[in-house]
N, C-alpha and C positions, 0 to 999 in steps of 0.2 A: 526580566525578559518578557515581552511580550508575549501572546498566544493566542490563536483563535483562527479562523478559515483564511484570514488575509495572512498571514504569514507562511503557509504551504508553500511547498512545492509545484508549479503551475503542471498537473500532472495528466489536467485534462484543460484542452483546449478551449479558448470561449466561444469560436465559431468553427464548425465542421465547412472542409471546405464543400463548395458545390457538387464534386465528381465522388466524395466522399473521402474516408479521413486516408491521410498523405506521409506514406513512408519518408524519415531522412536520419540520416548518419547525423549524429548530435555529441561531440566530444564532450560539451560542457567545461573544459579545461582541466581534465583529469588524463594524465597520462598514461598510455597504452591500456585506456578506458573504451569498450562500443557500445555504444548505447542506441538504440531506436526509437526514436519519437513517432508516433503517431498518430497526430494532429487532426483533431475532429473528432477523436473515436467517440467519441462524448462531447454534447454542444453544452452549454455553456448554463441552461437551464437544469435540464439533466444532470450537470455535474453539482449544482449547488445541491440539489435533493438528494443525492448521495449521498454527499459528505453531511449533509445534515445526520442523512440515515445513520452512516458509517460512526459518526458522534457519539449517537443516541443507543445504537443497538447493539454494537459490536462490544462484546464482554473485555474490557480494557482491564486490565491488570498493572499494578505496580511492581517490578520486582526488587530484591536487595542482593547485595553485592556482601561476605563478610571480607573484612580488609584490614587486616592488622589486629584483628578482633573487633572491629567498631564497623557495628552493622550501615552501609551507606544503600541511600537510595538511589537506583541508576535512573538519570537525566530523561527519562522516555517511559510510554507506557507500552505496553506490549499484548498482544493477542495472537493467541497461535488456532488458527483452520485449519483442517486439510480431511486429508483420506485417514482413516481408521489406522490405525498402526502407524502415521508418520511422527513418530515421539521425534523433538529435536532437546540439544542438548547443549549449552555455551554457559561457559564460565561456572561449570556447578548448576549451573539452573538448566531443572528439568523441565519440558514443555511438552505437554502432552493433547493433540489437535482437539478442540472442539469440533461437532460437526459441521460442515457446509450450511449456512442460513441461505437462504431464498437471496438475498442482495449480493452475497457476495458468489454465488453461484451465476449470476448475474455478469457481474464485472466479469468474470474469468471465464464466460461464453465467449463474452463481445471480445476480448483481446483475445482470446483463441482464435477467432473467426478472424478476425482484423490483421493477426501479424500470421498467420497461419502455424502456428504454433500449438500444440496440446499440449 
């Protein structure tokens, strides 16, 4: 399997339009799926510096899975943010937030502001 920034999810746009970034109903072919795309929130220079950042900074974790007895490692890395007290919890794996960094306080401004959402 391949791996690296060309294989993403195209999650940020590569040009914000003119008027600024652009609500649309995006099914993606998932059914009785809503999703919002918001095209532009991020132009296309700003997004590579992210995800550079995002790479580089964000405390990525591996987690394991036991299964039959025979400890397997799950397909993804995983990193958990948030507010103080949001422990989350799947499959036995406990996850408990690290604080908010500067970047990713960041991202979750601009899409607050953007879809109007908090």
């Amino acid at each position: 399997m391949e791996t690296g920034a060309q294989n993403l999810l195209p999650l940020f746009a590569p040009t914000a339009p003119a008027g600024g970034p652009v609500m649309a109903r995006d099914y993606r072919g998932l059914p009785n799926a809503d999703v919002v795309l918001f095209s532009g929130c991020f132009g296309a220079e700003e997004s590579t510096c992210i995800l550079d950042r995002l790479l580089s900074e964000i405390h990525w974790q591996q987690d394991y899975l036991t299964f039959y007895g025979k400890e397997i490692a799950l397909p993804r890395l995983t990193a958990w943010y948030g507010d103080r007290g949001r422990n989350y919890t799947y499959s036995h794996i406990s996850m408990k937030p690290h604080p908010w960094p500067d970047l990713l306080l960041m991202i979750k401004a601009r899409v607050e502001t953007v879809s109007g959402v908090e």
